[in-house]
C-alpha positions in Angstrom: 73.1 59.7 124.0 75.6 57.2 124.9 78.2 57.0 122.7 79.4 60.9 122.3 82.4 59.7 120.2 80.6 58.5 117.4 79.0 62.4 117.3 82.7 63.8 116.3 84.2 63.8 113.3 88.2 63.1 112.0 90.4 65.8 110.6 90.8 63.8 108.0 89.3 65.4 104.7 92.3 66.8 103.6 95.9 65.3 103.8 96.5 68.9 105.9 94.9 68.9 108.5 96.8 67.2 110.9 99.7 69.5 110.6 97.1 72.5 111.0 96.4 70.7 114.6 99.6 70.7 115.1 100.5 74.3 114.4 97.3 75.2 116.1 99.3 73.8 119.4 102.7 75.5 118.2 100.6 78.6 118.5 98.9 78.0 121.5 102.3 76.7 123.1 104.4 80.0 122.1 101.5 82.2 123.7 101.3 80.6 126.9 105.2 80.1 127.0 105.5 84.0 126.3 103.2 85.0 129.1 105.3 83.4 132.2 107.5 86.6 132.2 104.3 88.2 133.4 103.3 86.1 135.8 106.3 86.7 137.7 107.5 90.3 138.0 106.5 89.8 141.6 109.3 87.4 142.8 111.7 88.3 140.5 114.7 89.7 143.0 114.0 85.9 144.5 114.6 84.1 141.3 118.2 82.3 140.8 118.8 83.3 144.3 120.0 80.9 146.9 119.7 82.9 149.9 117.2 80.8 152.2 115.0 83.4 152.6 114.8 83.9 148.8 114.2 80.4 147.9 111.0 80.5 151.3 109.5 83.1 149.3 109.6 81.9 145.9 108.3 78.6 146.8 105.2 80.9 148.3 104.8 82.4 144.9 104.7 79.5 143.2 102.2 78.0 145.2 100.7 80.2 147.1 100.4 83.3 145.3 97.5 84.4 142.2 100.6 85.0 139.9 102.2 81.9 140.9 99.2 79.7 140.3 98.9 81.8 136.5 102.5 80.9 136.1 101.8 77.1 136.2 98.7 77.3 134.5 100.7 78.7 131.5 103.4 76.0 132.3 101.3 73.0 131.8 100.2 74.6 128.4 103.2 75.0 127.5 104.7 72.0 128.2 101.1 70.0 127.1 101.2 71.8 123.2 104.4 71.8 122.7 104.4 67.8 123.0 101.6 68.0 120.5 103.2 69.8 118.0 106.6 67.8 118.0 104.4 64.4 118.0 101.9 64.9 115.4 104.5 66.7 113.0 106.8 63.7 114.2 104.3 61.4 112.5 103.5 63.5 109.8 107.2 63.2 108.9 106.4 59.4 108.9 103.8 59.5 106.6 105.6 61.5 104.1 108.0 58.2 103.6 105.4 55.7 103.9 101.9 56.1 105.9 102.5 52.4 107.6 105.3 53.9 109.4 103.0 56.3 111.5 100.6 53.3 112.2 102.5 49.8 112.4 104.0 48.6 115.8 107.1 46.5 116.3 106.7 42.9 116.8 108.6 41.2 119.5 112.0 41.9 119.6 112.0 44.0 116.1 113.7 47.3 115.3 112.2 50.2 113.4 114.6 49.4 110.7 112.9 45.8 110.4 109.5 47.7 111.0 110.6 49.6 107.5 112.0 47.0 105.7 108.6 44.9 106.2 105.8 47.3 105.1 108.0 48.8 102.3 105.8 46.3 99.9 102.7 47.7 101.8 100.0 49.9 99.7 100.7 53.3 100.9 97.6 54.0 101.7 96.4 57.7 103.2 93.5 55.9 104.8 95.5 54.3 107.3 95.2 57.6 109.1 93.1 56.9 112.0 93.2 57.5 115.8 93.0 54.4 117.3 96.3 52.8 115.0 98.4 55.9 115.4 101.7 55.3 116.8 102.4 57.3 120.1 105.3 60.0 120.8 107.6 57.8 121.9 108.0 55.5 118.8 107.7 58.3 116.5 110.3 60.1 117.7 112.6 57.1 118.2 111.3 55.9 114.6 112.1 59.0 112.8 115.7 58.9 114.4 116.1 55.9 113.8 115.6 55.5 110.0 117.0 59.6 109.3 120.1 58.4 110.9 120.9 54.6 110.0 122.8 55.0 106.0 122.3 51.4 105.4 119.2 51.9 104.4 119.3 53.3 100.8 115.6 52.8 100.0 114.4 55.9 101.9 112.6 58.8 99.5 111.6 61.6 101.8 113.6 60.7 104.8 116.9 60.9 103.0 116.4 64.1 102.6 119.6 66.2 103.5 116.8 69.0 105.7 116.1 66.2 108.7 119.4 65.5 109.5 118.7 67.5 112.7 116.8 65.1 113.7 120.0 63.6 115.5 120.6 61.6 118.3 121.0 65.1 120.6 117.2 66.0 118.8 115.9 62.7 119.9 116.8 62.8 123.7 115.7 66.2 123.9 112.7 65.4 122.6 112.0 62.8 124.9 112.9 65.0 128.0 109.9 67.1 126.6 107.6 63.9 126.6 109.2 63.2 130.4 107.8 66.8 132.1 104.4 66.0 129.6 104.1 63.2 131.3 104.8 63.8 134.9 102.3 66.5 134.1 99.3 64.1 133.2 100.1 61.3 134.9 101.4 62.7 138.2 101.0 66.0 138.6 103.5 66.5 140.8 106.2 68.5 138.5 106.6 72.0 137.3 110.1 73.5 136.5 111.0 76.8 137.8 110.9 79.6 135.6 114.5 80.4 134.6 115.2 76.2 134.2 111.7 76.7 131.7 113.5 79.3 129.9 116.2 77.3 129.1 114.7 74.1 128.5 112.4 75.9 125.9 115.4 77.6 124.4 118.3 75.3 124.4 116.0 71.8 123.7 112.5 72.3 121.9 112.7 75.9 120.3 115.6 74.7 118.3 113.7 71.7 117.0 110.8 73.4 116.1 112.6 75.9 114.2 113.9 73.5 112.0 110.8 71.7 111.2 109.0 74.8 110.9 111.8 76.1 108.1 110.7 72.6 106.0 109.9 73.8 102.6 106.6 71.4 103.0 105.7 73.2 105.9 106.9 76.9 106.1 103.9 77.1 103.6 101.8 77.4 106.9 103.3 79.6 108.9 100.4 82.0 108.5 98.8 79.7 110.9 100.5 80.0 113.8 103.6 83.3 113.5 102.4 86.5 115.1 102.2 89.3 112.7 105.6 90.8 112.5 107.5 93.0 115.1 108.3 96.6 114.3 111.4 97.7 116.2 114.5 96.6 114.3 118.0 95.3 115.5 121.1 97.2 115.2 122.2 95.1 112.0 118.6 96.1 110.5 116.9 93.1 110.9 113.4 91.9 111.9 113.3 91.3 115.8 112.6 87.4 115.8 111.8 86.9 119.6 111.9 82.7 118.5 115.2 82.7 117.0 116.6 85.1 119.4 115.6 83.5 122.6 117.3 80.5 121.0 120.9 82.6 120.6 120.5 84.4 124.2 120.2 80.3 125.9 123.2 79.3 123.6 125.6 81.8 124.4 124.9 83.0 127.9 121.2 83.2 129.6 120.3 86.4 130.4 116.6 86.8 132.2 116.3 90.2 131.6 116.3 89.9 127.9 114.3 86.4 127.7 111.7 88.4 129.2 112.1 91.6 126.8 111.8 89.0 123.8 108.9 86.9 125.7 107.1 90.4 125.7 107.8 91.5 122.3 106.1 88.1 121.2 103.4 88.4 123.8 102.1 91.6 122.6 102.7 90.7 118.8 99.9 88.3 119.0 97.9 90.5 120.7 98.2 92.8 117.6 95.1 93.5 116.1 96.3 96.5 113.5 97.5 94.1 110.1 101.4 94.8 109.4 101.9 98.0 106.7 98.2 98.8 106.1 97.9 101.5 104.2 95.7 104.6 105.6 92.6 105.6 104.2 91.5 108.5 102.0 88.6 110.8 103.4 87.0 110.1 106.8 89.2 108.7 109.1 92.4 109.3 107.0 94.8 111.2 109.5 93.9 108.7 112.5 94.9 105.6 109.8 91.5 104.5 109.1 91.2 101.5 111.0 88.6 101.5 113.7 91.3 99.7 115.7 94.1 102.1 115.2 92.0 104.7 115.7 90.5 103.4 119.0 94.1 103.0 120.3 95.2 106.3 119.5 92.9 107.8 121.2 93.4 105.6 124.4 96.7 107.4 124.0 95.8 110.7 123.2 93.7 110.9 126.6 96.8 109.0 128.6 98.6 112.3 127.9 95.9 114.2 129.9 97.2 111.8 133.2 99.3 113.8 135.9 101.9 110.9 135.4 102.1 110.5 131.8 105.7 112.4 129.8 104.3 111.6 126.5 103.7 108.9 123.8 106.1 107.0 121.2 105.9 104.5 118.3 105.7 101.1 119.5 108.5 98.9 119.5 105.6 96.1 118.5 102.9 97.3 116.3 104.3 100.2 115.3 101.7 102.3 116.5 101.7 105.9 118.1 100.5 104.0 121.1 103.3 103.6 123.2 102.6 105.7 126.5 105.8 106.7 129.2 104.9 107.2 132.5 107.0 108.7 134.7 108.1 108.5 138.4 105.7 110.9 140.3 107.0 110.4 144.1 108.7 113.9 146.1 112.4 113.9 146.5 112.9 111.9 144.0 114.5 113.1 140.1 111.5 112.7 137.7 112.4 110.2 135.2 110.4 107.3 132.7 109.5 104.4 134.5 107.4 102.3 132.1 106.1 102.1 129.1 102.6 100.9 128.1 100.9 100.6 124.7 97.0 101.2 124.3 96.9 99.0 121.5 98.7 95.4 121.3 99.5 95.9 125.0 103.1 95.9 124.9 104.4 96.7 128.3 108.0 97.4 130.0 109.5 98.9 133.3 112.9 100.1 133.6 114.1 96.5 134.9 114.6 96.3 130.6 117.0 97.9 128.7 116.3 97.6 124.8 119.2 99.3 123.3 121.5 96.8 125.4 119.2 94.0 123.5 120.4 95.0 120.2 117.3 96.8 119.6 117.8 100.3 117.2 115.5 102.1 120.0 116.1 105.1 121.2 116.4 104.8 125.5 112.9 105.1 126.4 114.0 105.8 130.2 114.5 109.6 130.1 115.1 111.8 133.1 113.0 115.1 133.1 
């Protein structure tokens, strides 16, 4: 069997499935992007530090170092499927206005606006959707900007629509920053940023561009496919904790690591959440442990935790809401006993004292108590 690419098939039998691709990388993105707070709890006095002997030991971590290696590996997945989203929902948007647009190249020496103005008396055609004809990130991106953005042209439908106007000149260079790491990703290999830069290229450049295209009527329809089932813990203001829309605020008014992290866990452990948001329990059998297998596995994970020498007790977690959430405590002589960390036995949510969620805005009581 030769030719393996005639064995495939296109996601091409309904007009949808592209932008399920592309929120199928969203998803994958956001996971990988919230697990680099994980990776590296070990260097984390080292990080922003420009001692000498700081800066030695974090470039050990980074490439030396189990965590370190983890910590790219979720990196270049980042990076990689966050491209993928932004280009394939970049040429959905095209299609939407005409389905040429996401196909045709520019002649010599012609401008997107030409581009436009010459297949405009083209069929619009769905079946122009094909692999090989499809225009790459670059163009797209410069394409969409280009016709959003340029007034003259007054025979737009769907890209004169009042929503895209984010798609500014600001969007479009931020944009293709993202395309630059993807690119000295797979065609060098030679570039990863360093965690807290990550954190605020995420935040300040692609997060707030993905939010706006994810808040398009046309698409908000899917957010099922890739939004982790909601967060229990509540701010201040009684709101939903929304660790997207809040990473974005903490990068635009003043980074903070400590709480990028906090919100990278709270969306870690939401998609490892496994219990569905409100269920209701169940009558008979199974009734006062909730009734689902799952919930009932995890509470009694919990129950035996509270059976450990180190273990104060067990709370609600700030994630899934569960009765899940175990506290250990500081166990070493000499030393005032006090809650150290905090670990739940069902969507894994798990903090040390380095996090303070009451200074997040978080309506939490302080789960650091001193015994």
């Amino acid at each position: 069997m030769n030719n393996f690419r005639g064995q495939g098939f296109h996601l091409t039998a309904t007009k949808h499935e592209p932008i399920t691709l592309a929120l199928i990388s969203l998803k994958t993105a956001l996971q990988s992007y919230f697990k680099t707070q994980k990776n590296i709890a070990q260097a984390w006095t080292s990080l922003g530090s420009n001692e000498p002997t700081d800066k030695a030991s974090l470039d050990v971590f980074y490439r030396r170092t189990r965590n370190g290696m983890t910590y790219i590996e979720n990196y270049v997945e980042t990076i990689i499927h966050f491209h993928h989203f932004v280009e394939l929902m970049c040429i959905e948007l095209l299609r939407m206005e005409h389905s040429s647009l996401a196909t045709e190249q520019c002649k010599e020496s012609e401008s997107h606006k030409e581009v436009y103005k010459r297949i405009r008396k083209l069929p619009n055609d769905a079946s122009t959707r094909t692999i090989d004809s499809t225009i790459g990130f670059d163009k797209a991106i410069k394409r969409l900007h280009a016709l959003i953005s340029d007034d003259n042209i007054t025979t737009r439908t769907w890209l004169n629509n009042p929503n895209l106007a984010f798609v500014d000149k600001t969007a479009k260079e931020s944009m293709l920053q993202l395309l630059a790491l993807r690119n000295l990703l797979l065609h060098q290999g030679t570039f990863i940023l360093e965690y807290d830069y990550l954190d605020l290229f995420v935040g300040t450049k692609v997060l707030p561009f993905i939010i706006n295209i994810i808040q398009l009527p046309e698409f908000s329809i899917y957010n099922h496919l890739w939004r982790h089932p909601e967060i229990a813990c509540m701010k201040t203001s009684g709101d939903r904790v929304d660790p997207i829309s809040e990473i974005v605020l903490v990068c635009k008014n003043h980074y903070n690591r400590e709480h990028i992290a906090f919100l990278k866990e709270l969306g870690r452990s939401a998609y490892q959440n496994l219990i569905p948001n409100h269920e209701p329990p169940k009558s008979g059998f199974g009734a006062s442990m909730g009734g689902n297998p799952v919930r009932i596995a995890a509470r009694d994970r919990a129950n035996r935790a509270l059976k450990e020498e180190d273990v104060y007790g067990v709370r609600d977690c700030l994630v899934c809401g569960e009765r899940t959430l175990v506290l250990y405590e500081h166990s070493e002589m000499d030393i005032p006993r006090s809650v150290v960390e905090a670990r739940c036995t069902n969507c894994t949510f798990s903090i040390d004292k380095r996090f303070q969620p009451h200074k997040y805005d978080i309506n939490v009581l302080d789960l650091w108590i001193s015994i």
